[in-house]
N, C-alpha and C positions, 0 to 999 in steps of 0.2 A: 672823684677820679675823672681823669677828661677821656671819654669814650669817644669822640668825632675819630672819625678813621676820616684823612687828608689826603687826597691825592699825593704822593709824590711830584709827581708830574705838574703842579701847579706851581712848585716853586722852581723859578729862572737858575741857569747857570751865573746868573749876575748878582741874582739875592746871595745865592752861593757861595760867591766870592768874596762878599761882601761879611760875610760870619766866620769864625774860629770856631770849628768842634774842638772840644776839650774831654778825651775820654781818660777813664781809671779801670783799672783792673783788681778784683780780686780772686787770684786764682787759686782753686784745691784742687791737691793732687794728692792721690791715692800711694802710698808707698807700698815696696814688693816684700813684707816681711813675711815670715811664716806663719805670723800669731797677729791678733789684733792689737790694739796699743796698751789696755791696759787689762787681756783677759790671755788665756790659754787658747780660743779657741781659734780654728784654723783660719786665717785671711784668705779666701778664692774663692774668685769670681765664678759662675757658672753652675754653682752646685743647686742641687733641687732644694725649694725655700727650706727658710728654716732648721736648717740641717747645720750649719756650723755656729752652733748656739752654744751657751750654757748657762751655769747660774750667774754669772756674773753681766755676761750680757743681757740676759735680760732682768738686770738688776732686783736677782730676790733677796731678803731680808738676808741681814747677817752675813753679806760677800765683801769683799773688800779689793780694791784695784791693786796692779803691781804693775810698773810703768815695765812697758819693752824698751831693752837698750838700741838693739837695732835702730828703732824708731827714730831714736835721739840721736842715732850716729847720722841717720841720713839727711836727717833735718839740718845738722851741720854741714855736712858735706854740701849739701843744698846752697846755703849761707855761706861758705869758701867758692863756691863754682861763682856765687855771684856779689863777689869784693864785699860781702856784709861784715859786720862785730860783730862777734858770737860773745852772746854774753855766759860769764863763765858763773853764774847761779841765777836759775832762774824757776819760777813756781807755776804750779798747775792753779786754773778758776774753776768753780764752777759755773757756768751759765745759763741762767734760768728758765726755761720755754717751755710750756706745755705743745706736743705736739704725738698725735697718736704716733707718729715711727720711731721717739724716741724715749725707749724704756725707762729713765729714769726720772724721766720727767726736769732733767738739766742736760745740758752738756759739759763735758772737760774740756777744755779747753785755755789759751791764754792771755791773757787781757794784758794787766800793768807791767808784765813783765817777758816778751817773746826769747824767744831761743837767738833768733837773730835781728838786724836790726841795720837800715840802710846798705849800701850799696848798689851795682843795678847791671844793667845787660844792654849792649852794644848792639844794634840792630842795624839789618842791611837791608834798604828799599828801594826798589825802582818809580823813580820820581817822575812828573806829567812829560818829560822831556825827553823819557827811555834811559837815561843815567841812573846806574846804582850809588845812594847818598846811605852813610853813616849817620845815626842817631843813639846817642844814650836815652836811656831809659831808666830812672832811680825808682828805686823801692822805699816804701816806708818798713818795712817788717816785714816776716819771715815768723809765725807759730806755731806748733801742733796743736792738732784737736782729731776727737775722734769723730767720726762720720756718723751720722741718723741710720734707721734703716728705709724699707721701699714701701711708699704707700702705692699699691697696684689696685685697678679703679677697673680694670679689666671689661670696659664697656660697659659699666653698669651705672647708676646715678647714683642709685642708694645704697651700695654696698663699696666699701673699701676693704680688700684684704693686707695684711702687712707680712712683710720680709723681713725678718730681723737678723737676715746672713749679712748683710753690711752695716749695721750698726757697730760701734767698738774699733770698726778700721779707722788704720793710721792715717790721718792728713796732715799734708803741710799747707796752709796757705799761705798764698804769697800777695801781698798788698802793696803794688805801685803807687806812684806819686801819677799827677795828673796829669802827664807828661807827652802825652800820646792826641794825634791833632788830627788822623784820620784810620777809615778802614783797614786802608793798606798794611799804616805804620800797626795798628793792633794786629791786623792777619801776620803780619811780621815778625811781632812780640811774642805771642801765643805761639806759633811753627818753632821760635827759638827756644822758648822754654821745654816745649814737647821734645825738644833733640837735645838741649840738655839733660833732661830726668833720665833722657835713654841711655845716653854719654856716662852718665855719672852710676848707670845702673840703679835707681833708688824708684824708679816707674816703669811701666810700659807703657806711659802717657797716651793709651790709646780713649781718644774723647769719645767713642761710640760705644762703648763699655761704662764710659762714667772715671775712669781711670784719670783722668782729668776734663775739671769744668771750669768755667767761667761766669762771674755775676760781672756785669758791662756799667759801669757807671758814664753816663752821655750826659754832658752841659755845652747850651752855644753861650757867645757871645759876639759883640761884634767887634772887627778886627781891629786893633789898635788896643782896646780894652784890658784893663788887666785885673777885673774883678771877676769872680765865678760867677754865671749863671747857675740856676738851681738848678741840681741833677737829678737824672732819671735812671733808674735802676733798671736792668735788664735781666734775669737770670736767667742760671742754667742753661746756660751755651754750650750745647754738645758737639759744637763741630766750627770749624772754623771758617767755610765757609757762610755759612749761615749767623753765624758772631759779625761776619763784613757785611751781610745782608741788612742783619737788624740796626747796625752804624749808619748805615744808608740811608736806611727809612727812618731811624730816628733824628738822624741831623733833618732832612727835610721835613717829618714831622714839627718838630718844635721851631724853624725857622718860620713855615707857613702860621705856625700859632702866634709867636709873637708880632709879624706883620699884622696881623690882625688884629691888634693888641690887645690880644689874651696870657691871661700868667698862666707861666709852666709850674703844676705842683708839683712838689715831690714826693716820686710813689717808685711802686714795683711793678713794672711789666713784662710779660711774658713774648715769644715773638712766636708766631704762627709762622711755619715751613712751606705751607700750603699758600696762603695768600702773602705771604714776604711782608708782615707788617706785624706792629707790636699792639699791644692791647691793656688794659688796667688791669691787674691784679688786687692790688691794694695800696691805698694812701700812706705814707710814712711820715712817722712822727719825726719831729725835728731830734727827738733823742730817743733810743730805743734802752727802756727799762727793763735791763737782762739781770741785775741784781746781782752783778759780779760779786763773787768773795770766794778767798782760797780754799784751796778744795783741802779739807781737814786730813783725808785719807792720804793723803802723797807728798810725802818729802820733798824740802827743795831741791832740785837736779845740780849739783857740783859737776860742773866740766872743768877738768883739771889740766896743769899745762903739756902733762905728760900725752892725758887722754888726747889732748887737741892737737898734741903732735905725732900723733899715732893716725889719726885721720887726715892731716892734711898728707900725709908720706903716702897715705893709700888713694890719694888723688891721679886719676886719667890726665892725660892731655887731655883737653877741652876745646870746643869748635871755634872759639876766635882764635887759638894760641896756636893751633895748626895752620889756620889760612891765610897765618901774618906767614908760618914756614913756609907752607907753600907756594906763595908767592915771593917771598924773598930768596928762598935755600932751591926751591927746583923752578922758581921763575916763571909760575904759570899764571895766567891771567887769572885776576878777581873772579869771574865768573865761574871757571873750571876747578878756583878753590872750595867756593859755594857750592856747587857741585860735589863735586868728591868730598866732603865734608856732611854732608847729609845724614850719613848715617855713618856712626863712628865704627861698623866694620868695613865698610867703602872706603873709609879716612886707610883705613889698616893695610889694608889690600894694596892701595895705591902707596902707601911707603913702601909695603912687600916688594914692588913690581922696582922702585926707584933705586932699589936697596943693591938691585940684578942689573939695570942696563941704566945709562948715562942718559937716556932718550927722553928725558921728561916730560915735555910736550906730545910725545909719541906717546909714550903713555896714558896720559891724560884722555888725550883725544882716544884711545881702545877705549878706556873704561870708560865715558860718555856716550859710546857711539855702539860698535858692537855688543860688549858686556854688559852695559846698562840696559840696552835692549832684549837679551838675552834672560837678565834678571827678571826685567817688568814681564816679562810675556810667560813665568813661571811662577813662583813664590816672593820674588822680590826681596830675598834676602841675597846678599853675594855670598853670605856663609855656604849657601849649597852651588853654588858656580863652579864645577867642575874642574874649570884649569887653574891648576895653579899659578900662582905668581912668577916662579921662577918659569916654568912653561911659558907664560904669556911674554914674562919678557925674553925669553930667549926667541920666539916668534917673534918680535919689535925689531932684537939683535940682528936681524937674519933681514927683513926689510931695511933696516938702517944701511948698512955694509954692502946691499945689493944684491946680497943672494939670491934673492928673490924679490918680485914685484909688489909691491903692496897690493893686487889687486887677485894675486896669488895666495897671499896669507888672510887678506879678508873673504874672501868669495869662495875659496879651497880648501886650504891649510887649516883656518879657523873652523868650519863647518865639522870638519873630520875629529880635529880633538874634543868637540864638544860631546864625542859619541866613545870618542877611543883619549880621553887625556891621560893616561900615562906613554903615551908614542911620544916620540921626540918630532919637534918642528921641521927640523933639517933631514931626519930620517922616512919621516912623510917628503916632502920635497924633492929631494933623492930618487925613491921607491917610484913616483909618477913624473920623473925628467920633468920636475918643476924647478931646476937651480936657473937662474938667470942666465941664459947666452950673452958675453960681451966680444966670442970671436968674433972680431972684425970682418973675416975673409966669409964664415959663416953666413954672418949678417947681412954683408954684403949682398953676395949672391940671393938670398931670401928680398932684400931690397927691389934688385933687377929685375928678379920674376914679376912681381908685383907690379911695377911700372909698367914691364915689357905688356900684364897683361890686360893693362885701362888703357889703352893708350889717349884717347879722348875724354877721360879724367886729367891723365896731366898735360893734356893740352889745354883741356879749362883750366888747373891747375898754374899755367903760364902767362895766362891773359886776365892773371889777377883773383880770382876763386883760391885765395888761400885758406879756405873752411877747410878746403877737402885733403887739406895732410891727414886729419883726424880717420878720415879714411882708409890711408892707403897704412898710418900707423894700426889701424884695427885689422887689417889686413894683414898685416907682417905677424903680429902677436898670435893672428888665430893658427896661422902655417908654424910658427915654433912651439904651439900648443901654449903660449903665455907664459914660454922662457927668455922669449928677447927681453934686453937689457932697453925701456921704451928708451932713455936718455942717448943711448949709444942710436935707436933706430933711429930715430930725428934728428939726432947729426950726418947719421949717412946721406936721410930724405933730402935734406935741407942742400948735401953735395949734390947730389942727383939731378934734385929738379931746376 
């Protein structure tokens, strides 16, 4: 194993330039079913060890598996959200590992034959130039298998205790092509699948749970080149930040190595969170002897064309297919799609609002701005956001048309329903003489005052100090209580002065 820990810092932004990282992805994700994959006993996270066990998980004499259907539906849906073949028979392996968190001493799992098979995911990244650039992303396969359980080491050297509450949980993994050329684009990849699993309901892709992980596969080579460099394996990426971290220090890791002219071997490293750098685990053989063969207990899985069209009909809208709508059907910028598409009840919410008022870019811009801040600084889900859709856009309606000022329904209007949202927008407005003044004669006279009483404001005002309309408009607004109409004040001002 090569243990030299390399400065980062010693390789040039020029060596840099001069190499292609090449990363691969193998991702497991946890599915939300009620039961593990091939036992009765409960799937949830959180419970005191040991507790959602039985004989089958921890594989005693004389038990026998029974495949959950759920599991298999999601794994498809999985494999439709992302253009894959589903193949319509396919079989369980066993795979063979001694490892103390796994009871049986194999795993289930699938080798020669996955549930799905190619297709891939569309990603949006902001490139060295601040431009967001589209990149496909292909997969090779799409498998079930079920999860290990938790070896806990609980500060001790010589003791390991084990969990067997997540052994028997469903996984899908997912195995990209090599496709992926920096941090970025993988922090990109991985954030997209996360909001897919969520979209499609079949995860809560939460990585700091374990709910979804990552093993990092990293090769350079240099630029021009189209043969792989040997790759290094990275596991167990729990979080995404730190998946960008470990791309970082491993592309400069193995550039500083081959300068050098040392061979990169292929192994398994683990990344340290604390010092930002990755380390040996262990050496990897050029072929790992898992001793596949079909698992005798479990039938081959028949997906039938009925079944598969009973799953594709119970498919969501999905987050590229909405942000092509969003920007074509309500015509809001790439970025405010990306946004509003985050999480697919934000996706929901902002059709709610589009469904009520014509104002689409108004909209957009509330739930970015106001509501989204409103969210983040509570729960963070918009499920509990108090005002409703048709509320929020009947408050847009009401700024639109000029009823009221924008500065009226964000600063006033908006504060109040977030405490009383079932009141009407226009009956708050109303109730505190917040409707817009555009009487002229009104205005007017409010104008006069106002001049009559800076007089040596708008005589700077005439010798070219045209800052201070800003002024004498914030003046006018506070005397109407912030019913003047501002567009109607600054055509008077603009007469006046």
């Amino acid at each position: 194993m090569t243990e030299s820990i390399i400065n980062p810092s010693e390789v040039t932004e020029e060596l840099l330039a001069s190499y292609e990282t090449v990363i691969g992805l193998e991702v497991h994700c946890q599915l939300l079913t009620e039961s593990k994959l091939f036992a009765q006993d409960l799937n949830r996270f959180g419970a005191e060890p040991n507790t959602n066990i039985g004989p089958l998980t921890l594989a005693l004499p004389g038990t026998l598996p029974k495949l959950n259907k759920k599991a298999v539906e999601y794994a498809v849906r999985m494999g439709l959200a992302l253009g894959c073949s589903v193949s319509r028979r396919t079989i369980f392996d066993r795979k063979n590992y001694f490892y103390p968190d796994l009871p049986k001493g194999y795993q289930i799992s699938q080798d020669k034959k996955p549930i799905c098979e190619n297709g891939g995911l569309t990603i949006s990244v902001k490139g060295s130039d601040g431009k967001l650039y589209e990149k496909f992303i292909r997969f090779h396969h799409i498998h079930l298998e079920e999860d290990a359980g938790k070896s806990v080491h609980d500060g001790s050297d010589t003791d390991t205790l084990l969990d067997y509450n997540r052994a028997g949980t469903p996984l899908v993994e997912m195995v990209s092509e090599p496709d992926l050329r920096s941090a970025e684009e993988t922090g990109a990849f991985v954030t997209e699948i996360r909001r897919l699993v969520r979209y499609l309901d079949i995860s809560d892709g939460n990585m700091e749970e374990g709910s979804l992980r990552c093993d990092v596969n990293v090769s350079l080579r240099k630029k021009g080149d189209t043969k792989l460099g040997t790759k290094v394996e990275v596991k167990n990426m729990n979080s995404i930040r730190n998946m960008m971290r470990a791309i970082t220090f491993e592309t400069r890791r193995q550039i500083a190595m081959l300068e050098s002219g040392e061979t990169i071997q292929q192994e398994t490293r683990m990344f340290d969170v604390e010092s930002g750098q990755t380390y040996g685990m262990r050496v990897k053989e050029t072929m790992n002897d898992y001793r596949y063969f079909p698992d005798p207990d479990l039938s081959p899985v028949v997906i039938s064309e009925d079944w598969l069209g009973e799953i594709t009909a119970s498919m969501p809208a999905l987050p590229q297919a909405l942000r092509e709508k969003f920007t074509k059907v309500y015509g809001i910028p790439v970025y405010d799609a990306l946004v509003l598409t985050d999480t697919k009840e934000m996706a929901q919410y902002f059709e709610n609002v589009c469904s009520k008022t014509s104002a689409y870019k108004s909209a957009s811009n509330w739930l970015m701005g106001s509501v989204k801040s409103y969210v983040n600084e509570h729960d963070g889900n918009i499920e509990s956001f108090p005002v409703s859709a048709q509320t929020l856009a009947e408050l847009i309606e009401l700024t639109e048309t000029n009823v009221i000022s924008n500065s009226v329904a964000t600063q006033k209007i908006f504060p109040i329903l977030l405490t009383e949202p079932n009141r009407s927008p226009k009956e708050i407005a109303t109730t505190n003489n917040w409707i817009q003044n555009s009487n002229t004669n009104e205005l007017e006279t409010l104008v006069d005052q106002v001049i009559a009483s800076m007089p040596d404001k708008v005589a700077a005002y005439r010798k070219g100090k045209k800052g201070l309309l800003g002024l004498f408009v914030g003046e006018i607004m506070k005397k109407s209580n912030g019913a003047a109409d501002p567009k109607m004040v600054n055509q008077l001002l603009a007469e006046k002065l």
